[in-house]
Structures are given as structure tokens and as C-alpha cells.
N, CA, C and O atoms as a printed pandas DataFrame, in Angstrom:
     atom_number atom_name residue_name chain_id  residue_number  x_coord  y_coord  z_coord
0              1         N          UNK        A               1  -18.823  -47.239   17.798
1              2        CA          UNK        A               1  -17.788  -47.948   17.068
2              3         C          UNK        A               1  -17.500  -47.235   15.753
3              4         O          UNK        A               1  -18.427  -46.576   15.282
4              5         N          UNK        A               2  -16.392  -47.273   15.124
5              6        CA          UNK        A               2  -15.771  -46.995   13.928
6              7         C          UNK        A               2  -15.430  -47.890   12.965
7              8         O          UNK        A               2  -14.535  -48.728   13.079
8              9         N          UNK        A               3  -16.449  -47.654   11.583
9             10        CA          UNK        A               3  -15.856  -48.710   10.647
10            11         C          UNK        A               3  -14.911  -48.151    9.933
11            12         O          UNK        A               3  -15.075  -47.116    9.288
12            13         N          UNK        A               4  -13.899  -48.769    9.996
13            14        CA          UNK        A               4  -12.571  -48.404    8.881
14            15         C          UNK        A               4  -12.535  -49.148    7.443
15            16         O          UNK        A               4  -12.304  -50.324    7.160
16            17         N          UNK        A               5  -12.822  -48.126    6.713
17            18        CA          UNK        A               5  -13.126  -48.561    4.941
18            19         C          UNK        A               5  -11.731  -48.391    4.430
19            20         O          UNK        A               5  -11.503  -47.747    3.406
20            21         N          UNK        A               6  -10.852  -48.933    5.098
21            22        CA          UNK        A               6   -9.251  -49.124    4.212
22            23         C          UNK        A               6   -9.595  -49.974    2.805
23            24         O          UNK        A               6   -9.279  -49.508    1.710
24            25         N          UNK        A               7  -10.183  -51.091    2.925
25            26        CA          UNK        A               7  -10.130  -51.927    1.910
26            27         C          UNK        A               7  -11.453  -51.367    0.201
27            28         O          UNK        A               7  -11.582  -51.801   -0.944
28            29         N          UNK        A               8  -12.130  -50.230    1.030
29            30        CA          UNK        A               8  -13.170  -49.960    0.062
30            31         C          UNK        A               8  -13.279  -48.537   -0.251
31            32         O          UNK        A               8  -14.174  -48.058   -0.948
32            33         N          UNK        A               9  -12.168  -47.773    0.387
33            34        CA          UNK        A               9  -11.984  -46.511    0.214
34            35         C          UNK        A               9  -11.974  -46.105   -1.423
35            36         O          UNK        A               9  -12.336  -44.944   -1.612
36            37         N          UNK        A              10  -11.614  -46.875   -2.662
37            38        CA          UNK        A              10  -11.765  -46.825   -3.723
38            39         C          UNK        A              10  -12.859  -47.484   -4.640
39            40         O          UNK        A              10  -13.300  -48.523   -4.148
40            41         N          UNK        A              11  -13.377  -47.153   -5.792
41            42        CA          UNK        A              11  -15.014  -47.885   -6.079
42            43         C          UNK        A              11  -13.975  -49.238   -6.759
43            44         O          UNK        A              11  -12.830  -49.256   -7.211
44            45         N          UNK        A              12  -15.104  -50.358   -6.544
45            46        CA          UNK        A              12  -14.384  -51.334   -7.476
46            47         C          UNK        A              12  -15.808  -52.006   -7.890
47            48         O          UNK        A              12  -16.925  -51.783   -7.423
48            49         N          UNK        A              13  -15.332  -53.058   -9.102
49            50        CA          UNK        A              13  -15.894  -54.114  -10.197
50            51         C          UNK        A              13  -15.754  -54.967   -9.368
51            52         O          UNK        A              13  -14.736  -55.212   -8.720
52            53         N          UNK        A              14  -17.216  -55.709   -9.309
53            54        CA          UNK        A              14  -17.354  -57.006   -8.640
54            55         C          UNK        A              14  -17.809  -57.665   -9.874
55            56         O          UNK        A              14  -18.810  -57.089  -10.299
56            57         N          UNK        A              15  -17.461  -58.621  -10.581
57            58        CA          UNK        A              15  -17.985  -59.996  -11.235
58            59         C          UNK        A              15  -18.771  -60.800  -10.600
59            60         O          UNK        A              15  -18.431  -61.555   -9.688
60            61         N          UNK        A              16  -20.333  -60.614  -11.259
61            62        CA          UNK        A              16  -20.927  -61.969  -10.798
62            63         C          UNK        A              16  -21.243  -62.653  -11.712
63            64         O          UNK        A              16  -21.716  -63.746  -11.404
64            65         N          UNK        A              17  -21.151  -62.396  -12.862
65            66        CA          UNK        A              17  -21.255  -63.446  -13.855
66            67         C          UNK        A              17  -20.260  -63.240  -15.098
67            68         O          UNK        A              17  -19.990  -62.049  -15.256
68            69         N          UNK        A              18  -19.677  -64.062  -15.976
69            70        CA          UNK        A              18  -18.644  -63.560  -17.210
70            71         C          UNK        A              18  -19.786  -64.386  -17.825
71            72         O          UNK        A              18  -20.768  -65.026  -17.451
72            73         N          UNK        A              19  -18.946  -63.930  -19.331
73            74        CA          UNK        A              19  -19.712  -64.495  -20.758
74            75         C          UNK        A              19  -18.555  -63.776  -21.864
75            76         O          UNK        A              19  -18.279  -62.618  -22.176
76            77         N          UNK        A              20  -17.954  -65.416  -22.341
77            78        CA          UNK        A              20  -17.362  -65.083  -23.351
78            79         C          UNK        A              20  -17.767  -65.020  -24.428
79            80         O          UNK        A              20  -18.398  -66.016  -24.782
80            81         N          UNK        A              21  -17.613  -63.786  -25.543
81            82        CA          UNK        A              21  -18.051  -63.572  -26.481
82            83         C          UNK        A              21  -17.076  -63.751  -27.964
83            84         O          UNK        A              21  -15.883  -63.448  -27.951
84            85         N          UNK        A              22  -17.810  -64.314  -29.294
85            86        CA          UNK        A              22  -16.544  -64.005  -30.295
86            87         C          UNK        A              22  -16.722  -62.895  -31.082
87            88         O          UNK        A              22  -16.909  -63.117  -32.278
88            89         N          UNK        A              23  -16.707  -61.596  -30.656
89            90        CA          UNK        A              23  -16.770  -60.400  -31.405
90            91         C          UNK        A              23  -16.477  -59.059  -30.270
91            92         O          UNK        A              23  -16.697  -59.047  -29.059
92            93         N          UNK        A              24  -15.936  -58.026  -31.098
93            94        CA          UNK        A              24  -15.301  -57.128  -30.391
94            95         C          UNK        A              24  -17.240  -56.189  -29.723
95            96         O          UNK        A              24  -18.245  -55.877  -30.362
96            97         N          UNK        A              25  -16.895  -56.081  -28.291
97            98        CA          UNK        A              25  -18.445  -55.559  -27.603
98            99         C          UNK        A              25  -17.772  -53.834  -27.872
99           100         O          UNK        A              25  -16.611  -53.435  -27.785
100          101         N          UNK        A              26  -18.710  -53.288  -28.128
101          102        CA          UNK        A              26  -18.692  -51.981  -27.890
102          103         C          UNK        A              26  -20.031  -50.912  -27.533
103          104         O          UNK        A              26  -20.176  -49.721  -27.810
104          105         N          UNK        A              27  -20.968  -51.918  -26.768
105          106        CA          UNK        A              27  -21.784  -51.348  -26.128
106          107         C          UNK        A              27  -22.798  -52.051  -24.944
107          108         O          UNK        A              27  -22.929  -53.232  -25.265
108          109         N          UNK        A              28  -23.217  -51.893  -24.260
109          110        CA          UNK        A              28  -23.869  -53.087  -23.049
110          111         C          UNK        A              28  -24.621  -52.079  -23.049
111          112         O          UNK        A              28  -24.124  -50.957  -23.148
112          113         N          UNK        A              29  -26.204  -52.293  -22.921
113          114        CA          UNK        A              29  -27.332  -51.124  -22.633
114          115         C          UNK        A              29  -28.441  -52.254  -21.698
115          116         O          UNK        A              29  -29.110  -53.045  -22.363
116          117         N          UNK        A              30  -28.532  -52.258  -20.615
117          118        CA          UNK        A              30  -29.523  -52.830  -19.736
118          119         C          UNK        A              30  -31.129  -52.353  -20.428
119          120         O          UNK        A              30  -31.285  -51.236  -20.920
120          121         N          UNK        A              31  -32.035  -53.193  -20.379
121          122        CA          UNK        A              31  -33.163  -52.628  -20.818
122          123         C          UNK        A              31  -34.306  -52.281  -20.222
123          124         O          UNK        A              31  -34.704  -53.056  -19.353
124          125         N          UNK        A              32  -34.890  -51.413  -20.429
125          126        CA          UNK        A              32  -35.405  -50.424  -18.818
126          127         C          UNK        A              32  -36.510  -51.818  -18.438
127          128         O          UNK        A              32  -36.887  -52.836  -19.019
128          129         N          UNK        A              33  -36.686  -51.297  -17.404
129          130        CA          UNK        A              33  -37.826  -52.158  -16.045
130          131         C          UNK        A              33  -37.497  -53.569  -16.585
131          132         O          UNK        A              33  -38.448  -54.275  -16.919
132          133         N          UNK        A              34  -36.138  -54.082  -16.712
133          134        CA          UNK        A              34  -36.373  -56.102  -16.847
134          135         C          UNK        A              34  -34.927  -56.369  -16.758
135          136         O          UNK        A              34  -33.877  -55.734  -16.856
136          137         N          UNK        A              35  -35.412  -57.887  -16.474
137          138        CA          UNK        A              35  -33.485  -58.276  -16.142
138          139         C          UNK        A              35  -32.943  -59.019  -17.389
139          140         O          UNK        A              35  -32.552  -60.180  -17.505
140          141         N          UNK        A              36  -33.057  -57.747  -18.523
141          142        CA          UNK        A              36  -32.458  -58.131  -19.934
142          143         C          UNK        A              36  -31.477  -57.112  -20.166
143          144         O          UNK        A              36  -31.500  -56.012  -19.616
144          145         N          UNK        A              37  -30.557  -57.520  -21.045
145          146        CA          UNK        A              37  -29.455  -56.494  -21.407
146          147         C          UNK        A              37  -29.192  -56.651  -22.963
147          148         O          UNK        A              37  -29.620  -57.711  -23.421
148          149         N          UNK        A              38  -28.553  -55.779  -23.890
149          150        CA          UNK        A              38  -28.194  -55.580  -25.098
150          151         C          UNK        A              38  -27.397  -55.511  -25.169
151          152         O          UNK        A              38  -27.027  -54.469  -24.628
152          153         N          UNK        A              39  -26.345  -56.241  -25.730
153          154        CA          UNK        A              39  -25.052  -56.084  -26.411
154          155         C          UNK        A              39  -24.887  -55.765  -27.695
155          156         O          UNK        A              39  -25.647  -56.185  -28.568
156          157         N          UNK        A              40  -23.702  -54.858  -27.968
157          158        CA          UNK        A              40  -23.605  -54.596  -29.621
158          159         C          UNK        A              40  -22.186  -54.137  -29.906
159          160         O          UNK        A              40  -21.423  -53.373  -29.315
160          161         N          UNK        A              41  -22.093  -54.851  -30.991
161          162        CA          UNK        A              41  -20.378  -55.139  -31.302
162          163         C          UNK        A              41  -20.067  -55.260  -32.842
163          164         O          UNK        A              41  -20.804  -54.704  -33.656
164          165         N          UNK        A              42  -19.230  -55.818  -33.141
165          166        CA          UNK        A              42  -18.585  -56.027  -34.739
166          167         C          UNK        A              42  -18.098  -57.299  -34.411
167          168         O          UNK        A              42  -17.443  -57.507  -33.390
168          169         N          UNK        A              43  -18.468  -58.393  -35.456
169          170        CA          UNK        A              43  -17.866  -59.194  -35.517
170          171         C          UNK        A              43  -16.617  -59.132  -36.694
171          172         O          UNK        A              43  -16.520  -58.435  -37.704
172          173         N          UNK        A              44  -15.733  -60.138  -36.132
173          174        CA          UNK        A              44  -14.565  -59.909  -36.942
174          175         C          UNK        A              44  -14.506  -59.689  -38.670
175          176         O          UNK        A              44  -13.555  -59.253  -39.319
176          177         N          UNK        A              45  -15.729  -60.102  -39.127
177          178        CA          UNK        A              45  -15.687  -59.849  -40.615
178          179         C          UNK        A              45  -16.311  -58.636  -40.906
179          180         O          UNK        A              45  -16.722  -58.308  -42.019
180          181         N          UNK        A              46  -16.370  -58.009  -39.933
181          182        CA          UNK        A              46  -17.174  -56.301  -40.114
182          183         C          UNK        A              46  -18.214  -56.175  -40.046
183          184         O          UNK        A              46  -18.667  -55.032  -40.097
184          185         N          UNK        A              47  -19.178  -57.426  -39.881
185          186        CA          UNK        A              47  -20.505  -57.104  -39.845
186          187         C          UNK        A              47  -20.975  -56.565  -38.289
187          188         O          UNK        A              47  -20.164  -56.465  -37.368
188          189         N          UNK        A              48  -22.353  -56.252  -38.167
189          190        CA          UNK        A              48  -22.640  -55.999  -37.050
190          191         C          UNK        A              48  -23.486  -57.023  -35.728
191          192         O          UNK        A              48  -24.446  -57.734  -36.026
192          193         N          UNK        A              49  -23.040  -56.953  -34.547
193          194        CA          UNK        A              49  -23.509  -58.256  -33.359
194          195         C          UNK        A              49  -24.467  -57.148  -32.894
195          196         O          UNK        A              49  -24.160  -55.965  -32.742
196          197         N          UNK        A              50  -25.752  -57.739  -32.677
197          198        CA          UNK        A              50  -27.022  -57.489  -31.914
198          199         C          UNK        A              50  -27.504  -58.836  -30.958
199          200         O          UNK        A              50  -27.990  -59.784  -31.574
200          201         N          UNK        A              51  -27.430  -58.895  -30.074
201          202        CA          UNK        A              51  -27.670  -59.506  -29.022
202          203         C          UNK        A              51  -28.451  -59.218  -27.605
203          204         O          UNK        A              51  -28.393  -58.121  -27.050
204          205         N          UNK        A              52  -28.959  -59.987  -27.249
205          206        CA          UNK        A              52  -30.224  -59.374  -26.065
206          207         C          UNK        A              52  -30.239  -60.986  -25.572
207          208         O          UNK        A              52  -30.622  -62.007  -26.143
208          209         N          UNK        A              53  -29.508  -60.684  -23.941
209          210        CA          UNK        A              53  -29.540  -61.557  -23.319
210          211         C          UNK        A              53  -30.036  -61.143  -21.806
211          212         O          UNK        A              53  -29.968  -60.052  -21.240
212          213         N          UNK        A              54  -30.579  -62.453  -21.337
213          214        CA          UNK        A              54  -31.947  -62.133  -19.569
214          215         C          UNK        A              54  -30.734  -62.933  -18.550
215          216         O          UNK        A              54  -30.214  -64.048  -18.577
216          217         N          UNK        A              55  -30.622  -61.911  -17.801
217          218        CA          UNK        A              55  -30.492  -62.966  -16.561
218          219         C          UNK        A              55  -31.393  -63.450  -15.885
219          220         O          UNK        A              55  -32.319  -62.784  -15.423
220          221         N          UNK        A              56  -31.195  -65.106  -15.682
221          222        CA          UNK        A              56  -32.182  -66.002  -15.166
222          223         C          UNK        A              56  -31.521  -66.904  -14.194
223          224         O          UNK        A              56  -30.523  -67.568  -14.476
224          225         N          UNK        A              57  -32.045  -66.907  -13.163
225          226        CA          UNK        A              57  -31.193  -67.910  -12.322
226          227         C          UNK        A              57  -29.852  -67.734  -11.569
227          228         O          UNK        A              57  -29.556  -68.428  -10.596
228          229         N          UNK        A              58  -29.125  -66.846  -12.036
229          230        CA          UNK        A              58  -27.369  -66.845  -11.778
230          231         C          UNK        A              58  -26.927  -67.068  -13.040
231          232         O          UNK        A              58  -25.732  -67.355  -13.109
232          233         N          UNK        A              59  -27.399  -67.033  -13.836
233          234        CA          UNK        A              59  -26.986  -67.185  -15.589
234          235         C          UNK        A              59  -27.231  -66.340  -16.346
235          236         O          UNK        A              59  -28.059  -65.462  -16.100
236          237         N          UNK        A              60  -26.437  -66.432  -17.644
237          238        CA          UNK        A              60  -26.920  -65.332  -18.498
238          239         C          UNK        A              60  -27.370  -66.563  -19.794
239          240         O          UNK        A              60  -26.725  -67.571  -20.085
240          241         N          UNK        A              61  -28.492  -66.150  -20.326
241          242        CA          UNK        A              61  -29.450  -66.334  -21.282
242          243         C          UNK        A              61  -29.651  -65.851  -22.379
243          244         O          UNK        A              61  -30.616  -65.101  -22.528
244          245         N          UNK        A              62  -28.552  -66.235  -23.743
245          246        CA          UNK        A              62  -29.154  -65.777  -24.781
246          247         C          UNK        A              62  -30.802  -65.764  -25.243
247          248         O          UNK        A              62  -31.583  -66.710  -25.356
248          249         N          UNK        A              63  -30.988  -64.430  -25.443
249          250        CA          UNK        A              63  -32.846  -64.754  -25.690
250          251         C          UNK        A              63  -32.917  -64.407  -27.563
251          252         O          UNK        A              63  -33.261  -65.266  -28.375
252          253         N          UNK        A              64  -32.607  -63.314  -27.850
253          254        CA          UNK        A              64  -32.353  -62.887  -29.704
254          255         C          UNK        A              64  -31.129  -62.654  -29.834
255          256         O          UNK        A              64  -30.532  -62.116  -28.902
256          257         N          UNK        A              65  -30.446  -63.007  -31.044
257          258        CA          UNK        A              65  -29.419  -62.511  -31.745
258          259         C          UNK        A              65  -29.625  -61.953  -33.572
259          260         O          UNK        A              65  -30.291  -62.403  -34.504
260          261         N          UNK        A              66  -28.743  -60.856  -33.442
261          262        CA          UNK        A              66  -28.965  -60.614  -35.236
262          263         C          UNK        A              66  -27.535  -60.332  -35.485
263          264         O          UNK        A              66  -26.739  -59.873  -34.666
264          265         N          UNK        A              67  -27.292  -60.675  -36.764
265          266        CA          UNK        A              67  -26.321  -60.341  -37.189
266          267         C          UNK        A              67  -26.747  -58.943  -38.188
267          268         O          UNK        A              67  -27.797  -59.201  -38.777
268          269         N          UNK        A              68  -26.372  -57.946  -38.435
269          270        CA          UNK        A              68  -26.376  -56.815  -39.322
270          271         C          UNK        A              68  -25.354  -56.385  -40.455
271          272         O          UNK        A              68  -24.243  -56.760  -40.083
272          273         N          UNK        A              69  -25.282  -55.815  -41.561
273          274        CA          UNK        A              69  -24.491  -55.530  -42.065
274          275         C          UNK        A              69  -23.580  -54.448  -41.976
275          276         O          UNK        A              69  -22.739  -54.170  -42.831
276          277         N          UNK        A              70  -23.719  -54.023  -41.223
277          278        CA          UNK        A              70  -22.705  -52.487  -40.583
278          279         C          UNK        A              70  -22.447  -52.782  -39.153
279          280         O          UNK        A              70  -23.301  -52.993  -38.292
280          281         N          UNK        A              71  -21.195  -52.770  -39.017
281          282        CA          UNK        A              71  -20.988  -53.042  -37.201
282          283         C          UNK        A              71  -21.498  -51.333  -36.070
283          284         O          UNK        A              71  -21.246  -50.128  -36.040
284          285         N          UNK        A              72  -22.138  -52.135  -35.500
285          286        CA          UNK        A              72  -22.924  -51.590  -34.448
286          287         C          UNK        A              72  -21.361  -50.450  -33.311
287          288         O          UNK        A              72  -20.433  -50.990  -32.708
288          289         N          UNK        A              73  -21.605  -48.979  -33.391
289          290        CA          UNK        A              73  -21.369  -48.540  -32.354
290          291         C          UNK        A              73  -21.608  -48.197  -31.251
291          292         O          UNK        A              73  -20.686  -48.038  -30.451
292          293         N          UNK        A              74  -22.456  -48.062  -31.026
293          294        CA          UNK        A              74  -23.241  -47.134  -29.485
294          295         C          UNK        A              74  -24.699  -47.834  -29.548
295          296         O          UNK        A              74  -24.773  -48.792  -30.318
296          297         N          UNK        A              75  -25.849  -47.484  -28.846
297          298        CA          UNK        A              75  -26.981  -47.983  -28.406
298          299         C          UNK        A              75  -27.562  -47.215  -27.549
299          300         O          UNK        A              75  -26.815  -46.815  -26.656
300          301         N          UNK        A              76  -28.582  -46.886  -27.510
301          302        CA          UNK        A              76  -29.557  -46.244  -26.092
302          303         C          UNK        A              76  -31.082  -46.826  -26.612
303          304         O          UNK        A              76  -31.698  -47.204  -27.609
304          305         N          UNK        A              77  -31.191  -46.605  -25.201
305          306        CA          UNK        A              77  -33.326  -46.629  -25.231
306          307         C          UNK        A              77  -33.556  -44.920  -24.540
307          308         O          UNK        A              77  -34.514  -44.680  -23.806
308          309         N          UNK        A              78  -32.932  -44.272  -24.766
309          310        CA          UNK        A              78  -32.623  -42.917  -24.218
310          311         C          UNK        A              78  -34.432  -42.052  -24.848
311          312         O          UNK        A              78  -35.243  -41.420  -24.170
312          313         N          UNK        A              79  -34.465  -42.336  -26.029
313          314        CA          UNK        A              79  -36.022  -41.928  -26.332
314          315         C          UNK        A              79  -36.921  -42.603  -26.377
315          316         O          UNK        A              79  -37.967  -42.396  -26.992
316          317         N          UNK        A              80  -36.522  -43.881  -25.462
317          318        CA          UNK        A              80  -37.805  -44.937  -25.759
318          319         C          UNK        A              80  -38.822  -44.516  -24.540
319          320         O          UNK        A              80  -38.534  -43.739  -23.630
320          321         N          UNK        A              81  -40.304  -45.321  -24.748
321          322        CA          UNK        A              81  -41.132  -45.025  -23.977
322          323         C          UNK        A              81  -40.526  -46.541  -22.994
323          324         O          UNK        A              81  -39.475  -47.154  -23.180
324          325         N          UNK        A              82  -41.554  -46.805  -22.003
325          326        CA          UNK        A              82  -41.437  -47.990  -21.172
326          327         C          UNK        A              82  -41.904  -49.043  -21.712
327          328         O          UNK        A              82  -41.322  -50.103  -21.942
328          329         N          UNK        A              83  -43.327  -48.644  -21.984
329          330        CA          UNK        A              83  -43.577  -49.862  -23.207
330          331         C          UNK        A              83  -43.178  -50.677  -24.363
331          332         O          UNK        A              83  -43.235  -51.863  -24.686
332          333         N          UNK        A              84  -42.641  -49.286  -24.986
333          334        CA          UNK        A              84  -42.350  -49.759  -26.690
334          335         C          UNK        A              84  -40.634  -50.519  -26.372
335          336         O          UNK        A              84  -40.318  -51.625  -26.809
336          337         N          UNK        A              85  -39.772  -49.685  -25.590
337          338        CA          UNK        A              85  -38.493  -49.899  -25.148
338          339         C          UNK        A              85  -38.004  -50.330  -26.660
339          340         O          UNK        A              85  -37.842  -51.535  -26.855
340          341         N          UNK        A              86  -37.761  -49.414  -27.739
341          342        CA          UNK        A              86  -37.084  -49.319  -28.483
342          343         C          UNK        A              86  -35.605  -49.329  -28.379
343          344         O          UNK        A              86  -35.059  -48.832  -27.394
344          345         N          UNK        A              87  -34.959  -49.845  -29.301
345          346        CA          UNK        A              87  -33.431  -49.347  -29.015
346          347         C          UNK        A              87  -32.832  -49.010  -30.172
347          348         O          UNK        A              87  -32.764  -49.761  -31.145
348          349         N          UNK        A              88  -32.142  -47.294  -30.087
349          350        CA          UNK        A              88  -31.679  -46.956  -30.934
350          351         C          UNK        A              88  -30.403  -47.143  -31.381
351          352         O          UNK        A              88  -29.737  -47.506  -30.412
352          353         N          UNK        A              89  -29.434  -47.050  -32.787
353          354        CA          UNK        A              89  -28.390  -47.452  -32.540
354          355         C          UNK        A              89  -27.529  -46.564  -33.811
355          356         O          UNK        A              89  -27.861  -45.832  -34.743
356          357         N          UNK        A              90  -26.467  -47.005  -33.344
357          358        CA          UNK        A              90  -25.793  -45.859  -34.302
358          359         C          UNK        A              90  -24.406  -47.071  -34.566
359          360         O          UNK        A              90  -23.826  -47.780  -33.744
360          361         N          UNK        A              91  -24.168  -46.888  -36.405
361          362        CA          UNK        A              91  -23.259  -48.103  -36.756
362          363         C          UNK        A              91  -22.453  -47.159  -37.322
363          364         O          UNK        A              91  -22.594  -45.951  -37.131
364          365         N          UNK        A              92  -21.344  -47.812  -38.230
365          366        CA          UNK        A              92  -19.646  -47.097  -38.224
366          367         C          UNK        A              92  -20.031  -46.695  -39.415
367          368         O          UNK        A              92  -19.249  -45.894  -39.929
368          369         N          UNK        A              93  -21.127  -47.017  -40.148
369          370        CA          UNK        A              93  -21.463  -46.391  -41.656
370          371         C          UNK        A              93  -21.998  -45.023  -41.480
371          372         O          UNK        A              93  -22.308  -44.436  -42.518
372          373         N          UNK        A              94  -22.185  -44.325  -40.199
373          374        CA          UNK        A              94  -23.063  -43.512  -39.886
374          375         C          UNK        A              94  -24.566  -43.707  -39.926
375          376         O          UNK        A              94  -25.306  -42.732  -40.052
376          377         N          UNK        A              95  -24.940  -44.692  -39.844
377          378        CA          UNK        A              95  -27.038  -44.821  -39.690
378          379         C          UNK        A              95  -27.063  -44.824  -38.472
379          380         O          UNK        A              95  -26.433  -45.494  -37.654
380          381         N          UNK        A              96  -27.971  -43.890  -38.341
381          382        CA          UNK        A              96  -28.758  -44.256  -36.733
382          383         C          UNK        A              96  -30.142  -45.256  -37.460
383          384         O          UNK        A              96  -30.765  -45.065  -38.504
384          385         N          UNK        A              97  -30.272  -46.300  -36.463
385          386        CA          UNK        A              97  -31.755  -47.251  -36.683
386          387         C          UNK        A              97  -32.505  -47.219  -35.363
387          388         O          UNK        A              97  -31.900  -47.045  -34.305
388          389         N          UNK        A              98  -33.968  -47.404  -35.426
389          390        CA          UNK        A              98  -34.324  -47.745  -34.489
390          391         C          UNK        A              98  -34.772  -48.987  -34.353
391          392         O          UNK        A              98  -35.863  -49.144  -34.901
392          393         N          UNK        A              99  -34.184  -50.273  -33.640
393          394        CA          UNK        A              99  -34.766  -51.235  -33.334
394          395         C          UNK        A              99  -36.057  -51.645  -32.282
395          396         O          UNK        A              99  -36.139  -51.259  -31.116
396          397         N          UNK        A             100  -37.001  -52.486  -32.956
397          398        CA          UNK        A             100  -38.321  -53.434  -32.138
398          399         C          UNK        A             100  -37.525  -54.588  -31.713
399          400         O          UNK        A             100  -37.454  -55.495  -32.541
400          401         N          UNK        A             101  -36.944  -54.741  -30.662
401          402        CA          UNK        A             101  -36.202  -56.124  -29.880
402          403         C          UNK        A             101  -37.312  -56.778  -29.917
403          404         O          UNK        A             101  -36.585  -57.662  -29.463
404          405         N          UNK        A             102  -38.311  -57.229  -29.996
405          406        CA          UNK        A             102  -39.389  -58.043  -30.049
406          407         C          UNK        A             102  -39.104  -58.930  -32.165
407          408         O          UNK        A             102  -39.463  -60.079  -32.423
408          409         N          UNK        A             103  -38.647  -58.280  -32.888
409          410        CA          UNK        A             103  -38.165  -58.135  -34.332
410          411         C          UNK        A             103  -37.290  -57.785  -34.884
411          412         O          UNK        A             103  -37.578  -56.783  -35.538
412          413         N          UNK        A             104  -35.625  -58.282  -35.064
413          414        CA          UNK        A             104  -35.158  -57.604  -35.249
414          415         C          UNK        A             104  -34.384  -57.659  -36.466
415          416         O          UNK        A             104  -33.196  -57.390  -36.641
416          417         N          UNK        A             105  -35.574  -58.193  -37.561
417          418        CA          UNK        A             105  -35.407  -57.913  -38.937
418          419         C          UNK        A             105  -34.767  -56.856  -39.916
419          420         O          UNK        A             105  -33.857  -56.847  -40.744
420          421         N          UNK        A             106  -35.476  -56.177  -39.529
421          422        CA          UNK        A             106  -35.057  -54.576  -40.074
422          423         C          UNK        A             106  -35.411  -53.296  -39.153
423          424         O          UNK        A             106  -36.537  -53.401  -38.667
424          425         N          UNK        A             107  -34.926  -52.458  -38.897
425          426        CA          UNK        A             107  -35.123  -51.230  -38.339
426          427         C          UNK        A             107  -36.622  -50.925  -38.785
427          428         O          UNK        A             107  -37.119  -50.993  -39.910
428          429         N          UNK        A             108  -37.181  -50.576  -37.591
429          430        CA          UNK        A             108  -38.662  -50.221  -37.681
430          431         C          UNK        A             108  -38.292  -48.468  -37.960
431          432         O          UNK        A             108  -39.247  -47.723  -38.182
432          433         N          UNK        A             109  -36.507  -47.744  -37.924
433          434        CA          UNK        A             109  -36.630  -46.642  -39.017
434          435         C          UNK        A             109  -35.030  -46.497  -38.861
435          436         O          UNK        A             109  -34.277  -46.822  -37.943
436          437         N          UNK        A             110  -34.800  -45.884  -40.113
437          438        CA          UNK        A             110  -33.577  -45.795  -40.254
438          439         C          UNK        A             110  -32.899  -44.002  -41.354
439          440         O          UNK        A             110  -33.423  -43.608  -42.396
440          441         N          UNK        A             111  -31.808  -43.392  -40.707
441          442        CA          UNK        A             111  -31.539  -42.676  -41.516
442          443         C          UNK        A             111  -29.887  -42.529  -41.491
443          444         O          UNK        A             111  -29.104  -43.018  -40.677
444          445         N          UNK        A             112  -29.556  -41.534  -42.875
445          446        CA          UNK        A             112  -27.927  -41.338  -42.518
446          447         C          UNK        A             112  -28.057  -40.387  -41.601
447          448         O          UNK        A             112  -28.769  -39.392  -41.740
448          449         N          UNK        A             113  -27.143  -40.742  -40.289
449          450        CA          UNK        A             113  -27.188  -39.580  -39.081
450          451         C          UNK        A             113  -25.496  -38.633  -39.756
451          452         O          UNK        A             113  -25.086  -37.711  -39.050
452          453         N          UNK        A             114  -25.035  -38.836  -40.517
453          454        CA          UNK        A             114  -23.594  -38.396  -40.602
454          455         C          UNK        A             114  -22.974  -39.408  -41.459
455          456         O          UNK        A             114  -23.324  -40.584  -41.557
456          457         N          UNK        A             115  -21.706  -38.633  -42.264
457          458        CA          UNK        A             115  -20.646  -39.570  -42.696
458          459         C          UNK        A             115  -19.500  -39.897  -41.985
459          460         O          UNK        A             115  -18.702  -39.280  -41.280
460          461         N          UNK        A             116  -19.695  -41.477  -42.510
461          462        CA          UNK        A             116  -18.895  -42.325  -41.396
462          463         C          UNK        A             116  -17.924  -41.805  -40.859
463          464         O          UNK        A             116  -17.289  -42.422  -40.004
């Protein structure tokens, strides 16, 4: 037999869950080995959205939120170990920080990576 992929011949976005947010997202970083994810954005008064939410159930689960004073551009765990699962981040002031998602008080380190 022959399956004919007319309808899937192109990649597509399946939605299984939405979540409306009030701030502009400009980064989603899944966090290695768990069913948690990071969001990071600007909220409308310029500050910065840090967020780390689990899917549980068929839901999404706020677990931490921070607000920051520089809005958040980009994100990786790109040098993190498995354990520590740091997440690094880079804001519109030019700092790269590294965040402890377990704390997310202050950057466990921070420098100017560049001007803004």
C-alpha cells in the first residue's frame, strides 16, 4: 500500500496548550532533562519578565516568576551542566547574567557583554 502525505507534505505547528501572557515574549528555552520551560520578555514598562513554568497534567504551571530591571533578550542553558542547569541571559542593556532558577534574586554572575 501507498500512503499519500498530501495533507503533511509541509512541517506544521500543532497547539496543545496556549497561555496568555501580558508582556512582549522574546525567548522560550525548555530546561534540559524536565517538563519545565523559561520564558523571557519585557514587560511593557521596560522592565524585564523571567518566568519558569512545568507542564503538569495538560496544563501549564506557573512555578517562579521575577521581574528584572533590564528587559530580557535571548536565554540559553547552552553552558550549563545537567545538574546545576543554569540559565544564561543576555538583556537590551547589554549584560549577560547567569541565573540559579532555584533563586532568582540576583545573578549568581553578571558582566557588560557589549554596548547596548
Amino acid at each position: 500500500s501507498i500512503f499519500v502525505m498530501e495533507n503533511f507534505s509541509k512541517p506544521q505547528i500543532i497547539a496543545h496548550i496556549e497561555k496568555s501572557l501580558n508582556y512582549t515574549i522574546y525567548d522560550v528555552k525548555w530546561i534540559p532533562c524536565s517538563a519545565k520551560f523559561v520564558v523571557l520578555g519585557s514587560h511593557p514598562r521596560d522592565t524585564g519578565a523571567l518566568q519558569v513554568y512545568e507542564l503538569s497534567k495538560g496544563e501549564v504551571k506557573l512555578i517562579h516568576e521575577s521581574e528584572k530591571k533590564n528587559s530580557f533578550k535571548c536565554g540559553t542553558f547552552g553552558a550549563a551542566s545537567i545538574h546545576h542547569r543554569h540559565l544564561a541571559t543576555g538583556d537590551f542593556s547589554g549584560r549577560l547574567n547567569i541565573w540559579d532558577l532555584e533563586g532568582l534574586g540576583s545573578p549568581i554572575y553578571s558582566v557588560s557583554a557589549h554596548e547596548s
